[in-house]
C-alpha positions, 0 to 999 in steps of 0.5 A, a space after each residue: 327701781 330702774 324700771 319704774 324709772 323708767 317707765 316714770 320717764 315714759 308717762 311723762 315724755 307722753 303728759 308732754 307730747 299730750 300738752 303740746 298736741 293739744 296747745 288749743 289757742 295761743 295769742 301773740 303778745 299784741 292780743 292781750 290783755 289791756 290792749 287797745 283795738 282801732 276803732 272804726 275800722 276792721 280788726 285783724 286778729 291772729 294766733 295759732 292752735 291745733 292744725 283744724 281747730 275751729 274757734 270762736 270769738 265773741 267781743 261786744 255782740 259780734 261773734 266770729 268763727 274761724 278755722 286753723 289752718 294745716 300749720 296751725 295758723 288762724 286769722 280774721 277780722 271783726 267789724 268796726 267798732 266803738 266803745 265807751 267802756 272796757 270790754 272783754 273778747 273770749 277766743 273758745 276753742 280746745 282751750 278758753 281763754 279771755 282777753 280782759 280791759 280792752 279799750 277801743 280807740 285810737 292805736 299809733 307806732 311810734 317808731 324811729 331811731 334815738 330821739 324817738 326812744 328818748 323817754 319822758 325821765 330825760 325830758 323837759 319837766 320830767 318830774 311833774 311830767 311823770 307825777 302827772 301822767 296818770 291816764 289808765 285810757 292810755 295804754 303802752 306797749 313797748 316792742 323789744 329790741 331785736 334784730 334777725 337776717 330772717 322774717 319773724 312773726 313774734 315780738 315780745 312785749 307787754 300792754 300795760 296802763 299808763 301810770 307815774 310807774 310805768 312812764 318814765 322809760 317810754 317814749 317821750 314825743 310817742 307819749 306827748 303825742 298820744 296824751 294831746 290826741 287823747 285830751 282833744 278826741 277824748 277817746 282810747 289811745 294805744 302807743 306802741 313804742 318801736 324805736 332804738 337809737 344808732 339805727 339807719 333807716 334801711 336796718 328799718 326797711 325790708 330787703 325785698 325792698 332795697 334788692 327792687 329799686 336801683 337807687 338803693 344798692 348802695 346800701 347792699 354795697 355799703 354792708 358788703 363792705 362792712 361783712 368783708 371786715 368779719 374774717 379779719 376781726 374775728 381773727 384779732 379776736 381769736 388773738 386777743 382771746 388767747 391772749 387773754 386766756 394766759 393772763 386771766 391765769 396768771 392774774 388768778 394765780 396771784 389772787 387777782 381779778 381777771 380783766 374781762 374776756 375780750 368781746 365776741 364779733 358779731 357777724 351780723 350788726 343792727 346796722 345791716 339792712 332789714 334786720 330791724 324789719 324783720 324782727 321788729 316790724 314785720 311781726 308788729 304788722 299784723 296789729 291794726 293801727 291808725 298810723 305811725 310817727 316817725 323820728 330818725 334820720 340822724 344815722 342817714 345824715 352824711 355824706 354818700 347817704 343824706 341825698 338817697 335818703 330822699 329815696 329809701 325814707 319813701 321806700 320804707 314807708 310804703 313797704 310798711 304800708 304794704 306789710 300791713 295791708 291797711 291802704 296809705 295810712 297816716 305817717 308823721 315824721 320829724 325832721 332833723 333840729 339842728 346840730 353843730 359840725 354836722 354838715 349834712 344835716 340840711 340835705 337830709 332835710 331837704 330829704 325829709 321834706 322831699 318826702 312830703 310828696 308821698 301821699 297821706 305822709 306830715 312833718 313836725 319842723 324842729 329847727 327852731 327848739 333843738 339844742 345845736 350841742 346836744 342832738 338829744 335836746 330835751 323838749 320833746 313836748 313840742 315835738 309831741 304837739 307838732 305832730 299832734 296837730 298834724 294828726 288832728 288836721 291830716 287825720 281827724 280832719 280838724 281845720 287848724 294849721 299844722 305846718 310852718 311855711 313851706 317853699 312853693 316857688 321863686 319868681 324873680 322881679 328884676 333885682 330882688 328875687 320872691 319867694 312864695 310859700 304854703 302854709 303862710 298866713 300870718 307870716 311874721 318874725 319870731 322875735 320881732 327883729 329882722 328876719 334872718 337865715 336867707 342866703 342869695 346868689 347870682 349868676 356866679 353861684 357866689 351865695 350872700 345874706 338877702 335883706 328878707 321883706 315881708 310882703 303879705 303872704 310873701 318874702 321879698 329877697 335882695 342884695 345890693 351885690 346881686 343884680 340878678 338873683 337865681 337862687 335861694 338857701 333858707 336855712 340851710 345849714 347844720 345849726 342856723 339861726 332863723 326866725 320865720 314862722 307863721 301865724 301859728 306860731 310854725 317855723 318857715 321850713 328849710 329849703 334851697 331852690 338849687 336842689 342837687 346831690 351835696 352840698 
């Protein structure tokens, strides 16, 4: 008996070793079934296979044949395409397998921190937005949350359609972005949901990144300040744990429910810088994608780190750009709304809007439908169509407006002081009433309320106190009340012309 066994034992140790040999193709969760390829451009596919395996794709009347590698690893690119119906790609190696209901249209990440996660059950109309959100050419991919000190090549994940089922937990302005996107181009759309809330952008970032710019060493310095408190905390939890242990047995003894075992410290934190790149982004890079959306900045806006932001947003933005290997594709963020008793908050802004200077980047402007209680307001549908038009502009080459007016320069004409804007046509109040929101300053660097003046495509500053003005604020505080936008209905963007570190 022992011996058949075994030798049970050996003819199945030698099925396994057979199997694992012979894997043949095997396909990251991206490339599955109900995906979305970018059209019009090159796409990149990806996998592994036995080490030598030669495979073949076939997709719409494009045949592709590529090798695995001595690892296993195997890559290419299929040419350009469109199409108006589902199709089906056959990968034909060792193994066959067939990746069914792909559209071909228009892929966005949409990325961030928590009011970028905040999902369509939280927001604004929930109800009718859910019943409603029947689109089976919109396809939602939802990347899991995780984070590593090491680069990782998979994520998990899954594509499925976009159902009253399947809605309610995704992304509210990733979903109102992409719906506005697929009525007006009338194409495919695939969103990819990457976001977690409380995270700080350099979690998002590459280390490779922060370690080559010396604007950003803080960050490392920040973080080893943190991990020096790892020895201590770990020592009250062996404390606590013992604690615990005694009383759990003393509770069991009397017939009562131990409390819970006091928590583990974690070593590493999602906080630390890169562990979200590197298990999040870096192994979504491989995917063709059109851009990306952008929300966070609320775990950035403080004191020592809501200036540098001007920095480190613009370095992980590029590095992005540089795992993925698509050129300076499209990236649209959102900047802050407002919040009250957060007064960092403009400089982060003024941060965001810095940005701007990197080529092929957008910004939807918040400040005028936020909640100044509330930093997870509910209207995410604005934000949605803000950076839709700014796609449908920068991107799909529509001639609409997509900005409120932006500060250009200051020139001063004896006691009032001109401020001059892009994006201004149509400059008027919001609600009819004086506008509001406009702070001046003279030599003294004393700021007071200016009388604002329309004046064509211009503001025209003053105060009877200020002979002589030097500078302007336009909103910018943490929660201002302001009402200048433009013809299109866009919010005058925050801005100061006494740009420093701090307040």
């Amino acid at each position: 008996m022992c011996l058949r066994f075994r030798q049970l034992l050996l003819t199945l140790s030698f099925v396994l070793l057979t199997l694992f040999a012979n894997a043949g193709i095997v396909l990251p969760s991206l490339i599955s079934d109900n995906m979305v390829m970018q059209q019009n451009v090159p796409v990149h596919l990806w996998g592994k296979a036995d080490a030598g395996e030669n495979i073949k794709i076939s997709i719409l009347k494009q045949q592709v044949m590529v090798v695995a590698d001595e690892k296993g690893n195997w890559e290419t690119w299929l040419s350009p395409m469109k199409s108006s119906v589902n199709v089906t790609m056959t990968l034909t190696g060792t193994n066959k397998i067939e990746v069914k209901n792909i559209l071909i249209g228009e892929v966005w990440l949409a990325s961030g921190q928590s009011n970028m996660e905040w999902d369509v059950s939280q927001s604004d109309n929930a109800e009718q937005e859910m019943k409603d959100a029947d689109y089976p050419n919109i396809r939602l991919f939802v990347a899991k949350k995780s984070f590593s000190d090491t680069i990782q090549t998979q994520i998990e994940g899954q594509w499925v359609l976009c159902t009253p089922l399947t809605i309610p937990k995704f992304t509210a302005v990733g979903y109102f972005f992409g719906r506005g996107l697929y009525k007006k181009l009338k194409v495919p759309v695939g969103l990819i949901e990457a976001a977690w809330g409380a995270t700080n952008c350099q979690a998002w970032t590459p280390i490779t990144t922060i370690n080559s710019d010396p604007r950003l060493t803080y960050l490392n310095d920040d973080w080893q300040k943190i991990a020096a408190g790892f020895a201590q905390r770990q020592k009250g939890y062996e404390t606590a744990l013992a604690q615990w242990k005694i009383t759990s047995e003393e509770q069991k003894a009397k017939g009562l429910q131990p409390s819970p075992a006091p928590r583990p410290v974690q070593m590493i934190t999602k906080d630390k810088p890169s562990v979200i790149y590197n298990a999040v982004i870096a192994p979504l890079s491989p995917y063709t994608i059109r851009g990306v959306i952008w929300y966070q900045g609320e775990a950035n806006a403080y004191e020592r780190v809501s200036y540098p932001y001007r920095f480190l947003f613009p370095a992980m933005i590029q590095s992005w750009r540089d795992a993925w290997k698509q050129g300076d594709f499209p990236f649209l963020f959102v900047q802050l709304s407002t919040l009250f008793k957060h007064p960092y908050w403009p400089v982060l802004r003024e941060s965001q809007t810095e940005t701007l200077k990197l080529k092929n980047t957008g910004m939807a402007v918040t400040i005028d439908v936020g909640d100044s209680t509330n930093a997870h307001y509910k209207n995410k549908q604005i934000v949605g169509y803000r950076l839709e038009l700014v796609a449908r502009n920068m991107v799909y080459g529509e001639n609409i407006e997509f900005s409120g007016p932006l500060f250009r320069q200051a020139t001063i004409e004896n006691d009032k002081i001109r401020i001059w804007f892009e994006h201004a046509r149509g400059l008027k109040s919001n609600n009819g009433q004086p506008l509001t929101g406009f702070l001046i300053s003279g030599t003294d660097g004393k700021f007071l309320p200016a009388t604002a003046i329309i004046d064509g495509e211009t503001i025209l500053l003053s105060n009877p106190s200020i002979t002589k003005p030097v500078n302007v604020h336009y909103a910018f505080k943490d929660a201002p009340v302001v009402n200048l936008e433009n013809g299109a209905g866009l919010p005058a963007v925050p801005f100061r012309t006494d740009i420093k570190n701090g307040l």
